[in-house]
C-alpha positions in Angstrom: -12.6 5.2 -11.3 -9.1 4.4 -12.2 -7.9 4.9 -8.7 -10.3 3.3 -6.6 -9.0 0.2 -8.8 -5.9 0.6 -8.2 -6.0 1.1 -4.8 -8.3 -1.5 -4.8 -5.4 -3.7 -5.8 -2.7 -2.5 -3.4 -4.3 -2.9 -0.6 -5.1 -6.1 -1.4 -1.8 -7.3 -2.3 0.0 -4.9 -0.2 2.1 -7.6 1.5 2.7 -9.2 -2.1 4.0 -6.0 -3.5 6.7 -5.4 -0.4 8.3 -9.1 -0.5 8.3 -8.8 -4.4 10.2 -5.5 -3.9 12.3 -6.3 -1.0 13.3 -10.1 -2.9 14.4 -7.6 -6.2 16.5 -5.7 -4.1 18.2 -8.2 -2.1 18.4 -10.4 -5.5 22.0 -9.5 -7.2 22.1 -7.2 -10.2 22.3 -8.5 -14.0 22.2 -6.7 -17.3 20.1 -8.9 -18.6 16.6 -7.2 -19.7 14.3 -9.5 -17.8 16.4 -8.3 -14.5 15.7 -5.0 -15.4 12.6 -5.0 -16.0 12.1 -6.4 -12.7 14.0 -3.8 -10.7 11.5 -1.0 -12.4 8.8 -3.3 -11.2 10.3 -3.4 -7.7 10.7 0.7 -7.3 7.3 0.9 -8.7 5.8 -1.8 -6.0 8.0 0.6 -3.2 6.2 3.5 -4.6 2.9 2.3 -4.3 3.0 0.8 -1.1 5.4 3.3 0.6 4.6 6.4 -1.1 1.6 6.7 -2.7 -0.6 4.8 -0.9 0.4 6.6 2.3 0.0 9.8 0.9 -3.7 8.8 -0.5 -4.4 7.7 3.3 -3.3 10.9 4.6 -5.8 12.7 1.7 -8.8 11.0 2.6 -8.3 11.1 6.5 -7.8 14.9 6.5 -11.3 15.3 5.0 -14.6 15.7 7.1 -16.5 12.2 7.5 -19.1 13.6 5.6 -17.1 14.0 2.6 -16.5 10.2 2.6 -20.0 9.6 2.2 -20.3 11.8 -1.0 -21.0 9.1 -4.2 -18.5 10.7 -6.3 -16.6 11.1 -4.1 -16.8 7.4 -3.1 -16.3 6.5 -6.4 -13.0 8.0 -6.9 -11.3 6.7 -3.6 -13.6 4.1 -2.0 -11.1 1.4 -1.8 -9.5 3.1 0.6 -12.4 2.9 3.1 -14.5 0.6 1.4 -16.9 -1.5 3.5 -15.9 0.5 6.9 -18.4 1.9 9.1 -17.9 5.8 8.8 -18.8 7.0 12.1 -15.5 8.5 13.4 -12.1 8.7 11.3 -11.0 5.9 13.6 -12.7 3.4 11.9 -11.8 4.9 8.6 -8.3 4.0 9.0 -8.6 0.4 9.8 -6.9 0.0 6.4 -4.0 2.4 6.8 -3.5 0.3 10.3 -4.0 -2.8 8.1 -1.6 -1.4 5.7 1.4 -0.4 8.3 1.3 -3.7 10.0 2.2 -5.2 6.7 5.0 -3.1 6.0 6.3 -3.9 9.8 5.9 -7.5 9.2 7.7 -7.7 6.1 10.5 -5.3 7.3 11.0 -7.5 10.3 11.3 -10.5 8.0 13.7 -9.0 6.1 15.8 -6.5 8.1 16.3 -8.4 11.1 16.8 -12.4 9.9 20.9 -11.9 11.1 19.1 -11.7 14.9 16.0 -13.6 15.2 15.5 -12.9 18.6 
């Protein structure tokens, strides 16, 4: 149960989770605790959304489409498919797709503002 939440969550803020990491990062450094705090925040939002979250994609694709259907299974990592038609692993991944255009956008709004076009 406690990762289908929390996958839950990141993919629905996935795009929240990169600009609050990538605005840390750019943001200059203090030794102030707030501030740090905040950059421990920031590497934990990067892991999620560039780490882990891949990685728990890449688990559930490798397994068989009936495996997906399985209720416990389900339970445990249904965010990551949930509400998806399961007929071909295709349309399992519409939220990995989801996922990587997000990270595109925001790396494109951050990484290349010095030449917009």
């Amino acid at each position: 149960m406690f990762w289908n939440g929390l996958f839950g969550i990141v993919i629905e803020a996935y795009m929240e989770f990169l600009v609050s990491s990538a605005l840390n990062f750019t943001a200059p450094s203090s030794d102030q605790f707030g501030e740090l705090i905040s950059k421990y925040v920031s590497w934990f939002c990067t892991a999620m959304t560039l780490v882990i979250c891949p990685m728990a994609f890449y688990y559930v694709f490798k397994l068989p489409i009936q495996k997906l259907s399985d209720e416990h299974f389900e339970r445990k990592w249904g965010a990551l498919y949930e509400g998806i038609q399961l007929k071909n692993k295709w349309q399992a991944a519409y939220y990995a797709v989801f996922c990587g255009r997000r990270v595109l956008f925001v790396m494109t709004a951050f990484f290349i503002t010095n030449n917009p076009c």
